[in-house]
C-alpha positions in Angstrom: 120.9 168.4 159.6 123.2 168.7 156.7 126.7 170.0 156.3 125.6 172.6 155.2 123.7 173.6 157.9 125.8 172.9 161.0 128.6 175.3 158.7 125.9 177.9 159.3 125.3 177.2 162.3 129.3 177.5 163.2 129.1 180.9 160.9 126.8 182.5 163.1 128.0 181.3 166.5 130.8 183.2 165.2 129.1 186.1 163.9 127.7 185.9 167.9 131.3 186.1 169.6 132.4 188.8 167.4 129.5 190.9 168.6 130.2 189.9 172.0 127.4 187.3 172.6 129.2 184.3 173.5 126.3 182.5 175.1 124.2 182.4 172.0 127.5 181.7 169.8 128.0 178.9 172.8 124.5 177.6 172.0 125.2 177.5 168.0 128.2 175.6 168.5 126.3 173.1 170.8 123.8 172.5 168.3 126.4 171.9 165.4 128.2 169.3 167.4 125.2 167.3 168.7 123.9 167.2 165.1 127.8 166.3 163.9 129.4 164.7 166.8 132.6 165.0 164.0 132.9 168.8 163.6 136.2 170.1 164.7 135.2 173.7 165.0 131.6 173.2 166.6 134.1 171.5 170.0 137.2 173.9 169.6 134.9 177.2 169.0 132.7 176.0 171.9 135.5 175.4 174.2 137.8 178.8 173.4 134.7 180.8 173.9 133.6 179.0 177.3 136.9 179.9 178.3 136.9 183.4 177.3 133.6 183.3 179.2 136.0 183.3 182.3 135.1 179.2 182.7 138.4 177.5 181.4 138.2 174.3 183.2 134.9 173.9 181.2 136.7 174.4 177.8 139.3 171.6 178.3 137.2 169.1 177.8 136.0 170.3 174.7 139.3 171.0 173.4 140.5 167.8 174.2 137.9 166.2 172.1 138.6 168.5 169.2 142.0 167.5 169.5 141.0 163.9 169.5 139.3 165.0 166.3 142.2 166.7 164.6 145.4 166.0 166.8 148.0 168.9 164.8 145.4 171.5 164.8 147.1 174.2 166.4 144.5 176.4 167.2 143.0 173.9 169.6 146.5 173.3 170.6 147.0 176.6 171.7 144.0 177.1 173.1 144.4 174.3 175.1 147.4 175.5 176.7 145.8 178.9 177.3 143.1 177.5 179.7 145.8 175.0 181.5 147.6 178.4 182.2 144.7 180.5 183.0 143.3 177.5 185.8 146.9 177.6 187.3 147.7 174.2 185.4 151.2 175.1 185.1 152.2 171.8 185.0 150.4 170.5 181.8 150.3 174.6 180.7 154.1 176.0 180.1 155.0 172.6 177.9 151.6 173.0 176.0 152.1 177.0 175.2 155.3 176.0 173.4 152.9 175.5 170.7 152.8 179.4 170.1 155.2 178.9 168.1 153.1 177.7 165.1 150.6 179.8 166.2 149.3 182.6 163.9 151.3 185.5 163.8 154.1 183.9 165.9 154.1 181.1 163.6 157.8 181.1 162.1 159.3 183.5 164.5 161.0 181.3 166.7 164.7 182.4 166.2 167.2 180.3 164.9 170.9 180.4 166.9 173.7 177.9 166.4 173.9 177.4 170.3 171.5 175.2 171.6 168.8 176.0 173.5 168.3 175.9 177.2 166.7 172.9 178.3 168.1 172.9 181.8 171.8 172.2 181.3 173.8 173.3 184.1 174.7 177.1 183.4 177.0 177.7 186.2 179.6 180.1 185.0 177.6 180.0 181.4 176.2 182.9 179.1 173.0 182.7 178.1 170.8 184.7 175.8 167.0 184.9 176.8 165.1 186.2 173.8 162.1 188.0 174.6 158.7 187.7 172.4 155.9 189.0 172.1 154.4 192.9 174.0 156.4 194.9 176.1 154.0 193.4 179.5 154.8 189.8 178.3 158.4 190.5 178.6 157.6 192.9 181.6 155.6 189.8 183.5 158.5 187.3 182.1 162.0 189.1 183.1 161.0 187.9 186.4 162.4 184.8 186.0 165.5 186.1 185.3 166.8 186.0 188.7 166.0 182.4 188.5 169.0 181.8 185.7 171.2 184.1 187.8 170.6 182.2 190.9 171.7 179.6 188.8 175.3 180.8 188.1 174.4 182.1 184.8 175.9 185.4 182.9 172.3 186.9 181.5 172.1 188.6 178.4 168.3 189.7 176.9 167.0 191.1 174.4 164.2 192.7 173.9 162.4 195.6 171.9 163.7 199.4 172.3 161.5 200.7 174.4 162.5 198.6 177.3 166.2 198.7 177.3 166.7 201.8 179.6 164.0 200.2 182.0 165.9 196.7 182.0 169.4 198.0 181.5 170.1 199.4 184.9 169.6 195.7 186.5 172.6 194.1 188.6 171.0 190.5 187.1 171.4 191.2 183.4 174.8 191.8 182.4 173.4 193.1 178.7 170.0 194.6 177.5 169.8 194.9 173.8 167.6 195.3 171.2 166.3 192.6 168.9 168.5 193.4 165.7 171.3 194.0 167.7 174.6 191.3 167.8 174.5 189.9 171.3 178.0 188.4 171.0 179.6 185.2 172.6 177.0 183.2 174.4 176.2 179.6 175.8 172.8 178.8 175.5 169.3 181.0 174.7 165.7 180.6 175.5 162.7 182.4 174.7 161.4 184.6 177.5 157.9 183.0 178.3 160.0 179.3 177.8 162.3 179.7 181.2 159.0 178.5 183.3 158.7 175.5 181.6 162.1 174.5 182.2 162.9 175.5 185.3 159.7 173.6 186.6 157.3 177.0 187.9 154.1 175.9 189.8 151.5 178.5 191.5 153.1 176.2 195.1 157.2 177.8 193.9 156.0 180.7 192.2 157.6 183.8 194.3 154.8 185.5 196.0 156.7 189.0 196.0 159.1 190.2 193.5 161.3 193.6 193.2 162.0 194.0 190.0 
């Protein structure tokens, strides 16, 4: 089979997915990488769709080997991450989703501040500005940890888009909900949102079972 060929083959697994009918695009992209042990998107395609498939502990090792194939691709990165996450891999899965932010739309976004970021450094009587990202139920799921920060001594200020200041606002852990363009003022340190599990070491063993927001 020639290049050609397993490209077409890729094509219409593709074609396959988009018409939801990921077991025949699963099949194409089987075919293309036992004919081209080589080809990048025949291994990340077939993993990412195994995994949307609801199976993602049987697209890692796919992934894995197109990343052996193309180490900086961040597609495979990201969905690499993804199904770490999705089998409750927190462990290997909040490091690995910092890739998001080289990841197609997100890809540039991650804001710049001239306070460094929050990488665990004690914040006991420190500000800190947590930047949400992404939807309103990303940010929704993610304020959560919030009351991790405060339990840590820290003064909380967020922001986040519009819509969800008046819900946020009335909390007795955030001292200020703003919105994205606004000037948050004097502060410590910042971190993304959907970063604070990463660094303040969430499992599915420590992760609060019940929450009141």
């Amino acid at each position: 089979m020639n290049h050609q060929q397993i490209e077409q083959l890729i094509d219409q697994g593709n074609s396959f997915r988009t018409h939801h009918e990921p077991y025949k695009a699963l099949q194409c992209y089987a075919q293309a990488f036992v004919a081209d042990p080589n080809s990048f998107s025949a291994w990340n395609n077939y993993g990412n769709v195994i995994r949307e498939c609801g199976q993602p502990a049987r697209g890692v090792p796919f992934l894995q080997h197109a990343l052996v194939l193309d180490p900086k691709n961040v597609t495979a990165q990201f969905n690499l991450a993804v199904c770490y996450l999705m089998m409750g891999d927190y462990a290997r899965g909040w490091p690995a989703y910092e890739c998001r932010w080289n990841y197609e739309h997100l890809a540039g976004t991650l804001p710049q501040y001239s306070q460094p970021r929050w990488t665990g450094q004690d914040l006991k009587d420190k500000t800190i500005l947590v930047q949400g990202e992404q939807g309103h139920g990303d940010n929704i799921q993610f304020v959560r940890f919030l009351y991790n920060l405060h339990k840590l001594g820290a003064k909380i200020k967020l922001k986040v888009t519009d819509g969800l200041i008046p819900l946020l606002a009335p909390s007795t852990v955030i001292e200020r909900v703003m919105g994205y363009a606004d000037d948050p003022g004097e502060f410590d340190y910042w971190i993304p949102i959907m970063s604070i599990p990463a660094v303040i070491g969430v499992t599915l063993d420590n992760l609060a079972k019940q929450v009141s927001y």
